[in-house]
C-alpha positions as CSV (number, residue, x, y, z in Angstrom):
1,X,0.0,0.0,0.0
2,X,1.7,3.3,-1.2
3,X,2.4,6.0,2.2
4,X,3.4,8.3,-0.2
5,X,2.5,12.5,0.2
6,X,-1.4,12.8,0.4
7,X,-1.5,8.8,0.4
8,X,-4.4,7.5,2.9
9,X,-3.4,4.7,5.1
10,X,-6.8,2.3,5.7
11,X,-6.5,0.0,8.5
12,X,-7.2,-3.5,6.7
13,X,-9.7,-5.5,8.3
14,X,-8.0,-8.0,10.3
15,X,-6.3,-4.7,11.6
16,X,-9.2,-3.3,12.9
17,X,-10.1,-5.3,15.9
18,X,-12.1,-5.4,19.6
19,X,-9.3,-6.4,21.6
20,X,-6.3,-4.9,23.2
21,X,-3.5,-7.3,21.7
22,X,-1.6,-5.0,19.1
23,X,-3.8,-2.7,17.8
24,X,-2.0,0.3,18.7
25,X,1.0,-1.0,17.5
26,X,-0.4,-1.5,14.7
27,X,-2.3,1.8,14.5
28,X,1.3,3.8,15.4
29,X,3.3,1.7,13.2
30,X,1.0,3.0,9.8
31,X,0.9,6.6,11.4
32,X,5.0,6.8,11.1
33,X,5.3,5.3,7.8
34,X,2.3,7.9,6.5
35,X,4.4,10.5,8.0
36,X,7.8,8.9,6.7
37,X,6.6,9.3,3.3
38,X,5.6,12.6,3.3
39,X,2.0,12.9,4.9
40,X,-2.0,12.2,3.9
41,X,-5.1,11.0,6.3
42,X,-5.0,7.9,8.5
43,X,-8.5,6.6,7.5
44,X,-9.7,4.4,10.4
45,X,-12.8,2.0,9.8
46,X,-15.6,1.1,11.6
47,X,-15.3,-0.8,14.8
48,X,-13.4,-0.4,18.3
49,X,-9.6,0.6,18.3
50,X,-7.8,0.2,21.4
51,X,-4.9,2.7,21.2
52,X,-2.6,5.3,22.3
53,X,-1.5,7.0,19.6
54,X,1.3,9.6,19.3
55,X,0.8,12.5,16.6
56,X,4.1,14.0,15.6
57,X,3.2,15.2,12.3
58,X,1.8,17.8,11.1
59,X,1.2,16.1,7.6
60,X,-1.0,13.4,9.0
61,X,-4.6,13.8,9.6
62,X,-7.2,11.3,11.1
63,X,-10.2,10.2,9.5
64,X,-12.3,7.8,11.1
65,X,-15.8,5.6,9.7
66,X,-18.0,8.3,11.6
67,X,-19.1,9.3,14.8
68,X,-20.4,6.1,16.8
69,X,-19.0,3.8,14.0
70,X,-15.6,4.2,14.7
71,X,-14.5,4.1,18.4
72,X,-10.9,4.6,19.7
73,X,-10.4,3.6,23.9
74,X,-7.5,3.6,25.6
75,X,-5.1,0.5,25.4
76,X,-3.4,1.6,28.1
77,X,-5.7,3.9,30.4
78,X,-2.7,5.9,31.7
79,X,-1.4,7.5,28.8
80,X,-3.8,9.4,26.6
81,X,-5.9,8.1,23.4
82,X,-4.2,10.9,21.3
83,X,-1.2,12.6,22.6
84,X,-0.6,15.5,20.3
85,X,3.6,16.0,20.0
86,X,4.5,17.8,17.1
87,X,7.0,20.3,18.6
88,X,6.5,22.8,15.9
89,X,5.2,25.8,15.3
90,X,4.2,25.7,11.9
91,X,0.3,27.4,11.6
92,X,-0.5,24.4,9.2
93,X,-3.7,22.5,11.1
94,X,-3.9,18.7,11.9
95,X,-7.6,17.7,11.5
96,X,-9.1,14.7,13.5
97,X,-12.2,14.0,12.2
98,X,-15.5,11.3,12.5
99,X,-14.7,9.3,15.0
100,X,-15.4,8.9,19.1
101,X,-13.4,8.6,21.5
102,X,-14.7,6.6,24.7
103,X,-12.8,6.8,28.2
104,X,-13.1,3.9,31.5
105,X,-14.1,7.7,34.1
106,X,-10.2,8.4,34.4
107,X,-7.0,9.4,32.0
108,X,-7.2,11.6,28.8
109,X,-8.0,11.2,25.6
110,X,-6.7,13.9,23.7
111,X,-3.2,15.6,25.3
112,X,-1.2,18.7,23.8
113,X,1.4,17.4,25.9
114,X,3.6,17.9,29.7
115,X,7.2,18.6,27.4
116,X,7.7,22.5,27.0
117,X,8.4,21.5,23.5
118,X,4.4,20.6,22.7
119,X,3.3,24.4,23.7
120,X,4.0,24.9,19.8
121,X,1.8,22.0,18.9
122,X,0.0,24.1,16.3
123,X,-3.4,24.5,15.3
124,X,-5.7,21.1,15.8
125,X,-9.0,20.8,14.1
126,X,-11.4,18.7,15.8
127,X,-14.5,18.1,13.3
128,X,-17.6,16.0,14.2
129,X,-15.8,13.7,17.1
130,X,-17.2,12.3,20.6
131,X,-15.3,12.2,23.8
132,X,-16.9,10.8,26.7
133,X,-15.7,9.6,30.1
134,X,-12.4,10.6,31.1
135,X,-10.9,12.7,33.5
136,X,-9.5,14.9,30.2
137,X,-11.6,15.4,27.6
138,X,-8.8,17.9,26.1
139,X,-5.6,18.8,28.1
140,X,-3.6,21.5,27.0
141,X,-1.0,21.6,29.8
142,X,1.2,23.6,28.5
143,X,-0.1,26.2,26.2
144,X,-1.0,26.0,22.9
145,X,-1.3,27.8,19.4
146,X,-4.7,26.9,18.8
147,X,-7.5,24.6,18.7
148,X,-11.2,24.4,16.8
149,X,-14.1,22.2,17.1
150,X,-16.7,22.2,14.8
151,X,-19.9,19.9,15.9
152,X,-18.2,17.9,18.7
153,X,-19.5,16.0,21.4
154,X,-18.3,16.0,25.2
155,X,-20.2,14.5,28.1
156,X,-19.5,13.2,31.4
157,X,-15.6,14.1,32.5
158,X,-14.1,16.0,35.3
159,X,-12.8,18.6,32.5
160,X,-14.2,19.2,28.5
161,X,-11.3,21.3,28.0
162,X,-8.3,22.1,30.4
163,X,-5.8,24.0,30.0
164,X,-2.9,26.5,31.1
165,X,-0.2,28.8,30.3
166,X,3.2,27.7,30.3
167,X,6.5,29.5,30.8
168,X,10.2,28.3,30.6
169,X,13.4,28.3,32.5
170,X,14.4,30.5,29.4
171,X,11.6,33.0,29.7
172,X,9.9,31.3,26.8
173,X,6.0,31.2,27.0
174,X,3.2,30.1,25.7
175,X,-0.9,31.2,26.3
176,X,-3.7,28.9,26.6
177,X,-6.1,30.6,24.6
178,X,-7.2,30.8,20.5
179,X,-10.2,27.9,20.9
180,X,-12.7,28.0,18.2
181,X,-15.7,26.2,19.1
182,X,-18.8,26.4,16.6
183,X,-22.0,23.5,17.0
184,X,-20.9,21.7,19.9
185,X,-22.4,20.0,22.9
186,X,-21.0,20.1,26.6
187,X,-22.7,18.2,29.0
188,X,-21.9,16.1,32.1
189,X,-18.8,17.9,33.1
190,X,-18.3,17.5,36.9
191,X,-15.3,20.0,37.4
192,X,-15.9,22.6,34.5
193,X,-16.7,22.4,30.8
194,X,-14.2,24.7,30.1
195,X,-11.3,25.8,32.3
196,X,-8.4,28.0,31.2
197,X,-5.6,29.6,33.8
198,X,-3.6,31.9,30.8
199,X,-1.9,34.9,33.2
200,X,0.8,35.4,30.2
201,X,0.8,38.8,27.9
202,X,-0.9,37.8,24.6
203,X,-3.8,35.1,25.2
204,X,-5.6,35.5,22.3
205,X,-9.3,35.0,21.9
206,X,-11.2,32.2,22.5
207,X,-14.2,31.9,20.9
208,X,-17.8,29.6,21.4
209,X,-20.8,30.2,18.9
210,X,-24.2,28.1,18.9
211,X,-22.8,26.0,21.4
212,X,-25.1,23.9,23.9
213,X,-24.0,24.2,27.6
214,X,-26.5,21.5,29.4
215,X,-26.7,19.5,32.4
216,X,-23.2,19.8,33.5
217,X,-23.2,20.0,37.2
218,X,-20.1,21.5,37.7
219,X,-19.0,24.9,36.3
220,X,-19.4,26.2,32.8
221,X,-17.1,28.5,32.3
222,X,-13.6,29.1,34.3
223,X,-11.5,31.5,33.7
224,X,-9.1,31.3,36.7
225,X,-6.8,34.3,34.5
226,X,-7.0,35.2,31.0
227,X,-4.8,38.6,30.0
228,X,-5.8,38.9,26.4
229,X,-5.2,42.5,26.7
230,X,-4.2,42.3,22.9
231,X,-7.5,41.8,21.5
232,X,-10.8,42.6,22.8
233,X,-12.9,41.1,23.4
234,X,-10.9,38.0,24.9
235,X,-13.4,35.6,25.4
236,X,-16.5,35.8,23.3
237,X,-19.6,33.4,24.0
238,X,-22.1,34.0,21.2
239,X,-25.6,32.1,20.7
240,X,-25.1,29.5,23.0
241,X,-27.2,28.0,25.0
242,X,-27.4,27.3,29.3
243,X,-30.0,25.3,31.0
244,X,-29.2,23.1,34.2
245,X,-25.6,24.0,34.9
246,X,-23.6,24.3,37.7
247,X,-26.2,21.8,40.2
248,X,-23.9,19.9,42.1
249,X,-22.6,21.1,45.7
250,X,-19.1,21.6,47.2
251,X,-18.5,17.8,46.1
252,X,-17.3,19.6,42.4
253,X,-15.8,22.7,44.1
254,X,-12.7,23.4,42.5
255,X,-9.1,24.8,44.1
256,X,-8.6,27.9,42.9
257,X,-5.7,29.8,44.3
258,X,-6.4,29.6,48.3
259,X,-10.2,29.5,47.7
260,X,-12.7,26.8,47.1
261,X,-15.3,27.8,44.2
262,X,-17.9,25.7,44.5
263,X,-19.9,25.2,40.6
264,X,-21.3,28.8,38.7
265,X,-21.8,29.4,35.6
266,X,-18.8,31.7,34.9
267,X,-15.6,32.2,37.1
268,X,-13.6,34.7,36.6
269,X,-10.6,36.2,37.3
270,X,-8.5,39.2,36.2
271,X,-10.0,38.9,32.6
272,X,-9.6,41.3,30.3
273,X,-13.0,41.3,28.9
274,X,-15.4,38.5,28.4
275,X,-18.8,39.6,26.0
276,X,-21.7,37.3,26.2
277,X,-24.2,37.7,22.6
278,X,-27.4,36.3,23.0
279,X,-26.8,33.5,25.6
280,X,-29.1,33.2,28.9
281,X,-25.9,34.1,31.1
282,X,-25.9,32.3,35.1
283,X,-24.2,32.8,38.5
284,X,-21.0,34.6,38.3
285,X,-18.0,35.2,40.9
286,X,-16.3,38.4,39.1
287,X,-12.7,38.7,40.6
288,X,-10.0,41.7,40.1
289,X,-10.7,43.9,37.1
290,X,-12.5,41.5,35.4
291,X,-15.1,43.2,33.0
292,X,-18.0,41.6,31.8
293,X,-20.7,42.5,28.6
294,X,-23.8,41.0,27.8
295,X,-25.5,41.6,24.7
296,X,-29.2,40.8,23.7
297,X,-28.9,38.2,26.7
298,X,-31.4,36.8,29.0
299,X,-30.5,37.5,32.4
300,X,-33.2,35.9,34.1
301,X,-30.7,33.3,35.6
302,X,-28.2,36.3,35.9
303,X,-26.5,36.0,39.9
304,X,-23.5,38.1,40.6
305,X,-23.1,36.3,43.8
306,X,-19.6,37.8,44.6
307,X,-17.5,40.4,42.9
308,X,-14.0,42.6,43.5
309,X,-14.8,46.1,43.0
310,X,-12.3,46.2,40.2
311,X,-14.7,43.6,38.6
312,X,-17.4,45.0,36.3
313,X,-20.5,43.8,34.2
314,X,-22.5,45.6,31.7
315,X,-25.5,44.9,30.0
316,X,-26.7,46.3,26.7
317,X,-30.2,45.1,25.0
318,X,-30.6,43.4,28.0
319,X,-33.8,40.9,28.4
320,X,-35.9,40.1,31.4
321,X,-38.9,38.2,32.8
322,X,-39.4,40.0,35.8
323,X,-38.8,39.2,39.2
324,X,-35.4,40.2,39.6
325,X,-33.1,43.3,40.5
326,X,-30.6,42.8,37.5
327,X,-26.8,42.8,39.2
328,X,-24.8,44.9,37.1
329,X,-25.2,48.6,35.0
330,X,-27.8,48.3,32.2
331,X,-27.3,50.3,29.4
332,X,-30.0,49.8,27.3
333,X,-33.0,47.1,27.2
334,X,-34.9,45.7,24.2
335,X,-38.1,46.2,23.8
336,X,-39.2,42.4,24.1
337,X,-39.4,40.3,26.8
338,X,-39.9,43.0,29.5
339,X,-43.3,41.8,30.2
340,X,-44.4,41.3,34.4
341,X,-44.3,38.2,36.3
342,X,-45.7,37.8,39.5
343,X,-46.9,40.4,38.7
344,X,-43.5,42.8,39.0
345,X,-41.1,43.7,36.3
346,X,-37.3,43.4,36.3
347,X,-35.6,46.3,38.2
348,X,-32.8,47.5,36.1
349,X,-29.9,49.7,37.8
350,X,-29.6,52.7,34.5
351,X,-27.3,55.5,33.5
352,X,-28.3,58.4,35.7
353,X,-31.6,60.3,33.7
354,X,-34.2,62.3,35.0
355,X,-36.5,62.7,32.2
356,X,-37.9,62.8,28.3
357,X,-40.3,65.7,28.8
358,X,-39.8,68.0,26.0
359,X,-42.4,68.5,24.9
360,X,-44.2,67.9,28.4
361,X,-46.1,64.4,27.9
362,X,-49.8,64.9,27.4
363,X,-50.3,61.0,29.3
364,X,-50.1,61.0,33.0
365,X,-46.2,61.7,34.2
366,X,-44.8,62.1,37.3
367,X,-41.0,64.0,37.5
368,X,-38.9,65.6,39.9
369,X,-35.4,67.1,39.9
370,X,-35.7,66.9,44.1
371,X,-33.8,70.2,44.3
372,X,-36.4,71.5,46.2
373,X,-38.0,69.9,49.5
374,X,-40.7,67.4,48.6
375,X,-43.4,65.7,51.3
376,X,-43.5,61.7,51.4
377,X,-47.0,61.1,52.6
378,X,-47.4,57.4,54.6
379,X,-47.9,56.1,57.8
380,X,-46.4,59.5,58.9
381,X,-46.0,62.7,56.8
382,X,-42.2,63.0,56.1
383,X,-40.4,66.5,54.5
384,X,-37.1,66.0,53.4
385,X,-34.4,68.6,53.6
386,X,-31.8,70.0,50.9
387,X,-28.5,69.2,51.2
388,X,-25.5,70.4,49.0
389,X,-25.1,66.5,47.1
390,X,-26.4,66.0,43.4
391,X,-25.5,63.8,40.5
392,X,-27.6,65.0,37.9
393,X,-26.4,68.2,35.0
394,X,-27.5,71.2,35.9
395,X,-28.5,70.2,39.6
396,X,-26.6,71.8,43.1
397,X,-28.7,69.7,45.6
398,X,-30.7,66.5,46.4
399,X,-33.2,65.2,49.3
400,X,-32.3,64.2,52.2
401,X,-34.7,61.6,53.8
402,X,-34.6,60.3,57.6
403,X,-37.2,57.4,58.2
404,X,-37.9,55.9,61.3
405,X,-38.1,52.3,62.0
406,X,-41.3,50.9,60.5
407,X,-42.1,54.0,58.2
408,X,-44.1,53.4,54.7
409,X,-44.0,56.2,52.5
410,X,-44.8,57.2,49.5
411,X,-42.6,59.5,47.2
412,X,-45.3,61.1,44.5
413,X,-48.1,59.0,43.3
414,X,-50.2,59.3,39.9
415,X,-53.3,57.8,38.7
416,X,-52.7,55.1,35.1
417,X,-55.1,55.0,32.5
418,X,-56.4,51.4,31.9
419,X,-54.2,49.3,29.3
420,X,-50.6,51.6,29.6
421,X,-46.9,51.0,29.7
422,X,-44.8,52.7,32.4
423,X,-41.4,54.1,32.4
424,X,-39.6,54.6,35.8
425,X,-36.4,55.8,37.0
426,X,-35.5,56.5,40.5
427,X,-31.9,58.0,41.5
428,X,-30.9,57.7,45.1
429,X,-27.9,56.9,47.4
430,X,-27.9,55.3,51.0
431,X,-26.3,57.7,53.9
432,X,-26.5,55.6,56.7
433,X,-28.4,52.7,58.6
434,X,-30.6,49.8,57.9
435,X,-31.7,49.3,54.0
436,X,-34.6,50.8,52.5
437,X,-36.9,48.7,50.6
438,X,-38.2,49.9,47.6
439,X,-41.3,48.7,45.0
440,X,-42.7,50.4,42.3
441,X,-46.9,50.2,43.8
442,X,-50.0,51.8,44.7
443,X,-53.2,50.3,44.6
444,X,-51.4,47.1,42.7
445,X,-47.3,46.4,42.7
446,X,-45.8,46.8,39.2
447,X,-42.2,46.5,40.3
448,X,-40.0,43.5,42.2
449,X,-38.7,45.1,45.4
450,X,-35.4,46.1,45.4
451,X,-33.2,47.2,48.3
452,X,-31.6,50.5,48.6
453,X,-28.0,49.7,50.1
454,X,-25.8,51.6,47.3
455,X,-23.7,54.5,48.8
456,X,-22.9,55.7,45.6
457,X,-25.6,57.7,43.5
458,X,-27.3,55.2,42.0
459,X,-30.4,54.7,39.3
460,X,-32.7,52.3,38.8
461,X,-35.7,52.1,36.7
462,X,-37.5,49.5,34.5
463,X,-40.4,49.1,32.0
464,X,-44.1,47.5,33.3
465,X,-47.3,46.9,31.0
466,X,-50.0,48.0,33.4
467,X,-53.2,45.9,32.5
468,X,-55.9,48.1,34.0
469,X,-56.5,51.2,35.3
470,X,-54.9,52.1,38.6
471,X,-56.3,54.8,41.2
472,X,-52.5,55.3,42.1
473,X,-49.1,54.3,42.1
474,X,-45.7,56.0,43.0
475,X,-42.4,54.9,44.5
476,X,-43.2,53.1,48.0
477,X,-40.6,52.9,50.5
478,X,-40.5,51.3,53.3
479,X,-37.7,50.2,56.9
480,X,-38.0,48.4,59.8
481,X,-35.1,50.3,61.5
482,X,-33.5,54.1,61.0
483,X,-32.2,55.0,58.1
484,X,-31.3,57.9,56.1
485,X,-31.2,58.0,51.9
486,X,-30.7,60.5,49.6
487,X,-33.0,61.2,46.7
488,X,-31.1,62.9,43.4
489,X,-34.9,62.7,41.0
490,X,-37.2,60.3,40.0
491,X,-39.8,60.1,36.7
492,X,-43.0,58.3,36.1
493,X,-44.2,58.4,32.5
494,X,-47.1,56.6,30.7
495,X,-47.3,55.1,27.2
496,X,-49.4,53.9,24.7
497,X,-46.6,51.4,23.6
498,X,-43.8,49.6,24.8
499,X,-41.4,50.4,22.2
500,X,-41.8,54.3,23.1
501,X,-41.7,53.4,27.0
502,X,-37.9,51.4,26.2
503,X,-37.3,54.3,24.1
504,X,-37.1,56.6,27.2
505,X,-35.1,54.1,29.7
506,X,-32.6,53.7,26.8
507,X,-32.5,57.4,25.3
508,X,-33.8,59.7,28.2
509,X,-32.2,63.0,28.2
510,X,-30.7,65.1,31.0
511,X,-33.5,67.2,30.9
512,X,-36.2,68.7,33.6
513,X,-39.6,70.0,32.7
514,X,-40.5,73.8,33.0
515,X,-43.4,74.6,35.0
């Protein structure tokens, strides 16, 4: 059989075999002479291939019956299936493709390598392949050029894909990053589906689009440091989905630096940037000047449940349900999806904005630039006091509120016309004691309650459909122990649509109606 350049080498049938007794041998043996003459694709038939197989060329691809047909497992289940050791750094791409790859719950199955040397194991194109049950799914333990996937399968490992920067005695180094993934299925990961620890200069971007992220009940996404300062952004995730991730308790926690993470949906740490495109986003532990963007997301499922103040995450076009006070600064909203639940709307913290009144709105509004004293009528009749502390242009003052324990009060009310959509925004900061709760109600509740515990000036607002008519509704707030807020302004405005009620939370202008 000719091994000559571009020559495929097909595993005869009494080649092929079920048992262990010299079938990677075999397998190696016409990988080195395809190599030896120059190169072409290993073509692999149906049936189960017990192997270890070590890839030093870059000339040599693999090419197996199909996914499920032809299955390579581990002859020997300390080494891995396919231990990538090329030692070059030549950008021409190996491609391993059709074929499945089955583990016994331990070992690897495809390894860039422990020797320096392999961090230049160039690019690796992984194209319509099954791994399942290992401890490895990839393992790239010492950096590597890059890797894509296209319509892969990985389910039930410690670890999808593993990996981390290296660097040398010399000073060489290498990144972990430039991973392509497009189509592909993670699920059953009990560690992370994706891990990366990449603290050297140059990282590159790693990228995941219309990917499924599903039943894994450890941690989606870890980034324990990723400085792809070079390129933004550094991480993109884009159409994928996420549904029933990150389940499992400390059992999966993982050993990050001198802390125990127990599963989330993203970790992350001292990241340069990592966007999110229209992908339901999860829990989230932000750490050092991470910065995070979501765009067109669902944020539902959205948790910061810790963060560095460094750490940052911002959403644009963002999408909600309801019930939630969305962690994070929203930028703008999109117009779907916004409808109540419960029945109260998202609560969105918003650029500072006190109003879209020019003209004056002829629907019922409510606006106020609180740079005068204003009453708060409730359980007891509260008047608040100027003091010299504004956020907003053009403003030299804000409200100064002191409640005592157990006060409800109300700060301005209106009546709704039947069938309306209502734009909010409420700016405030915390001064000192207990937090004050705060709800968007009346006669109904339109809003989820949010608590008022920012020191810095702060806004919030959201959009509500308001189903009937309502007698009256304004901002309600409410403690069971002293505290003192400050109010900066706050705008109720009513809309025959929803697109024109977004269209203020997004575009509202720095501006204050005349009398």
């Amino acid at each position: 059989m000719a091994v000559g350049a571009g020559a495929t080498s097909l595993l005869s049938a009494s080649e092929k075999s079920t048992t262990r007794d010299g079938v990677g041998d075999c397998l190696q043996q016409r990988y080195d002479a395809l190599a030896a003459g120059g190169g072409g694709t290993l073509t692999l038939p149906p049936g189960t291939i017990y192997t270890n197989l070590r890839m030093h060329s870059r000339t040599v691809h693999l090419c197996g019956a199909g996914r499920g047909a032809t299955i390579l497992v581990p002859a020997d289940p300390q080494k891995a299936v396919l231990s990538q050791a090329y030692r070059s750094a030549d950008w021409s791409a190996v491609t391993i493709a059709d074929l499945s790859i089955k583990g016994l719950g331990r070992g690897t199955a495809i390894d860039f390598g422990d020797d320096d040397a392999d961090r230049y194991s160039g690019r690796t194109i992984l194209r319509n392949i099954s791994v399942t049950n290992f401890q490895f799914c990839i393992r790239r333990a010492t950096g590597n050029i890059g890797i894509t996937l296209y319509d892969c399968q990985f389910d039930s490992a410690d670890y999808h894909i593993w990996g981390r920067a290296v660097r040398t005695s010399d000073g060489s180094i290498m990144h972990s990053g430039i991973i392509r993934a497009q189509g592909c299925h993670f699920q059953g990961a009990t560690k992370a589906a994706i891990y990366v620890d990449s603290p050297t200069p140059g990282s590159g971007l790693i990228t995941f689009e219309a990917c499924l992220f599903e039943n894994n009940p450890g941690s989606v996404f870890v980034f324990s440091r990723f400085e792809g300062r070079d390129g933004v952004p550094g991480i993109s995730i884009q159409s994928c989905w996420n549904e029933n991730n990150a389940t499992a308790d400390e059992s999966s926690a993982l050993q990050i630096g001198n802390r125990l993470q127990p599963p989330v949906f993203l970790f992350a740490d001292r990241v340069a940037q990592i966007e999110f495109t229209d992908t339901p986003v999860g829990t989230m532990v932000l750490r050092g000047d991470t910065t995070v963007l979501t765009k067109r997301c669902a944020l539902d499922l959205l948790n910061v449940i810790a963060s560095d103040l460094a750490a940052s995450i911002t959403h644009d076009d963002a999408r909600a349900f309801g019930g939630k006070v969305i962690d994070g600064v929203t930028r703008s909203i999109a117009n779907g999806n916004q409808r109540n639940e419960g029945p109260a709307g998202p609560i969105f913290r918003v650029p500072h904005r006190i109003a879209i009144v020019h003209p004056k709105p002829t629907t019922p509004y409510l606006a106020n630039s609180c740079d005068a004293p204003i009453t708060l009528e409730g359980k007891r009749r509260i008047t608040t006091k100027s003091v010299p502390d504004a956020v907003l242009p053009g403003m030299t003052s804000s409200q100064q509120v002191d409640f005592s324990a157990g006060d409800t009060s109300y700060a301005g009310l209106i009546s709704t016309p039947e069938r309306t959509f209502l734009a909010w925004t409420f700016t405030y900061r915390k001064i000192s004691g207990a937090n004050v709760e705060f709800v968007v109600a009346g006669s109904e509740g339109i809003s989820t309650a949010a608590s008022l515990n920012a020191s810095d000036w702060t806004t919030i607002g959201g959009v509500a459909y308001i189903e009937h008519a309502l007698d009256q509704l304004g901002f309600l707030l409410r403690c069971t122990e002293p505290s003192s807020i400050r109010i900066g302004g706050y705008q109720m405005i009513t809309f025959s649509t929803r697109a024109a009620a977004t269209a203020m939370i997004n575009n509202g202008l720095f501006h204050i109606p005349l009398a």
